[in-house]
Structures are given as C-alpha cells and as structure tokens.
N, C-alpha and C positions, 0 to 999 in steps of 0.2 A: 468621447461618446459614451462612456463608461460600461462600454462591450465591446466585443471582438464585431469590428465590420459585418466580416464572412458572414455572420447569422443574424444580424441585424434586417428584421422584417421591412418590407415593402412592396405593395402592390401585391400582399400575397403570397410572398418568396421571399429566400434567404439574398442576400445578393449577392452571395455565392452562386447560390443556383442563376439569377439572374445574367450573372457572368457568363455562366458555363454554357447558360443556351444562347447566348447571345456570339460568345468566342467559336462554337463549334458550329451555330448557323452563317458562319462567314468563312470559318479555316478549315472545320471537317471534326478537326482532334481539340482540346483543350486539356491543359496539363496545369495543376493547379502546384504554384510554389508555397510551400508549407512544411510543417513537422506531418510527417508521413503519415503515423497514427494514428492524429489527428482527422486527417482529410482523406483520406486513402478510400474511405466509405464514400466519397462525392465523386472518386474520380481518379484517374490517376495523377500521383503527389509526386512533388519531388523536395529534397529539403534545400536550402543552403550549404554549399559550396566555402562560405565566406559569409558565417552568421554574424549577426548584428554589424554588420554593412550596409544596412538603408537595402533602398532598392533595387539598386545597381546590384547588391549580391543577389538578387532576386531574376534582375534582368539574366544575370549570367548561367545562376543554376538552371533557369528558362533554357536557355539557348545551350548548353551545355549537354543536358536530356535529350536535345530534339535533333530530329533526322530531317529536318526539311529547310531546303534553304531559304525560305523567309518564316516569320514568324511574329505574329501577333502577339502586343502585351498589351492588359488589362490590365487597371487596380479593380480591385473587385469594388472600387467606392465609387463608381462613374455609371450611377445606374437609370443616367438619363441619355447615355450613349445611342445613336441611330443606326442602327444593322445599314440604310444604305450608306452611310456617312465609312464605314469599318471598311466596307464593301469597294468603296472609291479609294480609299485609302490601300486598300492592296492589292487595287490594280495598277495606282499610280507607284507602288515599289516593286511593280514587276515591270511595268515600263519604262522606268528610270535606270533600272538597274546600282540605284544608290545602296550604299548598305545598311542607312536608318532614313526610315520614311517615316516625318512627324508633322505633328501640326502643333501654329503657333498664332495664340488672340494673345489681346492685349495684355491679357495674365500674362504671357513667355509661352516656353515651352511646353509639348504636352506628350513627355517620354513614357508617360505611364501609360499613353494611349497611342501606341507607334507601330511598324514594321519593321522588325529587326533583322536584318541577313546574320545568317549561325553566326559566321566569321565574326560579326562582332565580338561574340565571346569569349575572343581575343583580346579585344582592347582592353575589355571591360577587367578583365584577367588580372592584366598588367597594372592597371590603374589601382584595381584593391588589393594586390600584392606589395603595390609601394602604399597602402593606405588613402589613397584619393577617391572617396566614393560617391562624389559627385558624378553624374548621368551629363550634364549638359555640356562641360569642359571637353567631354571626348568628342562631341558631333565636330568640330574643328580640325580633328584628327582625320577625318574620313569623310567619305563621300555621302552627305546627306542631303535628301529632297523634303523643303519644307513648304506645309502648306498654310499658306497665312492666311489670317482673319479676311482678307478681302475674297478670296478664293473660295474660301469657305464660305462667303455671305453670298458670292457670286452663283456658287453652286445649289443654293435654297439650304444652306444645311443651318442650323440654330446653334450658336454659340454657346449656351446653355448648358449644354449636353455636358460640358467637360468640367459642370459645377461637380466637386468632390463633396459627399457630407463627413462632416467633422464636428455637429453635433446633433442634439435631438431639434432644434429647432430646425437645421435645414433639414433633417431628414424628416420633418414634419409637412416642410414646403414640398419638399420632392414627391411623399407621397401626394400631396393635395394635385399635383402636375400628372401625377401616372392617372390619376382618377380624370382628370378634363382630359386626357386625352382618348382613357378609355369609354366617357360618355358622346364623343365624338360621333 
C-alpha cells in the first residue's frame, strides 16, 4: 500500500477511525492493538504481547487487555464491513456460546473479523509460545461457530464487505463503493 493502513484515507476518515466507530457502535469499548505511542491519541492502545507474530499476536494482546467475555476483532483494513452484519455476528457467539464465532466465503476464513471468548487467549498463548502463529489451525482445538457464505447470503448480508485493501487500486475501488452508497 506504501503506508500504514491505520491512516489511510477513505470516505473521509482514517480507517482507523472507521474502525473504531464501527467496533464501539456494535461492542461499546474499542481497544486498538498497536505501539502505544503511537495510537494512544485514537484510543485506548495496547501493544504486542508476542511482537512480530502476525496476527494472532495481535488477537491475543486483544483478548489479553480485555475484561469481557466476548470480544470483537477487526483489521482496520475491512472498511466495507456492515455494523448490522458485526451486530449478527455477536449475537450468534452469545447464543452459541462457542468460543470463536467466524465467518467463512469462499475466500476461507475470516479470523480478522470474528468474536472471540477471552479464554481464547489461552490457546492462542500456547500456540506462539511454541512458535505456531497461524489463527485458523486453533479453531479445531475448540468450540467454534461458523457462519458460511450460504448463511451470510441467506441473511441479505454482501460478501464484499470482507474485501481487505492491499493496494491503492482497491482502495480506489472501495472508495468509489462508500461514495454509491452514500448517494443512495
């Protein structure tokens, strides 16, 4: 992308901030994983736990911070994400009572946009202690409720949403999409 996400403009906003109003209009609280610093001025930060571990060190220092038995994670690069889509998504890991609630289109899995029970922060623990910092090997390990691409289409929700940008051309596209929808 040849910048940092987090401040990459769209629609107007960092998608950081896009994040943060999007994860605290669904959970309450939003806790951004980061070099403190850094971010600390957007919000409350937390760092790495298990730096340069991908995500999953990311996932953990998440859940690690946090006081509430489930928990929403976001990449801050999912900035076509649907507040009711988030909204479904964590009421289905309160009524399941699984400890990772995910969704999965034909891409696979979509860990970066999940509900996470704390405890997970155990497994995840364990896994980049022995070095394994892959996210999807642990759903196996434990009880998780996944919501697939039929369920999703069945529920009106748009596949789309979980396009990540990863360069200036889609985040070119993505803006051109916030704009049709806010001429709507």
């Amino acid at each position: 992308m040849g910048q940092d996400k987090a401040f990459l403009m769209l629609g107007g906003e960092t998608l950081l901030q896009r994040a943060l109003k999007l994860g605290q209009s669904v959970a309450g609280e939003a806790v951004i994983v980061g070099e403190v610093a850094r971010f600390m001025k957007f919000g409350r930060a937390v760092e790495d736990v298990y730096p340069d571990h991908g995500p999953l060190g990311g996932i953990h220092a998440a859940l690690r911070a946090s006081s509430t038995p489930l928990n929403l994670i976001l990449a801050v690069d999912l900035p076509l994400l649907e507040r009711e889509f988030l909204s479904y998504m964590a009421a289905e890991a309160s009524r399941s009572g699984a400890m990772v609630t995910v969704p999965r289109t034909r891409d696979g899995l979509q860990p970066l946009c999940a509900v996470y029970h704390r405890d997970f922060g155990e497994l995840a623990e364990k896994a980049l202690h022995a070095g394994r910092n892959k996210i999807d090997p642990l759903f196996s390990q434990t009880e998780t409720r996944v919501i697939n691409d039929q369920e999703l289409t069945r529920m009106g929700f748009n596949l789309a949403m979980f396009r990540n940008l990863n360069t200036p051309e889609e985040a070119a596209r993505a803006e051109k999409e916030l704009a049709a929808k806010v001429d709507l």
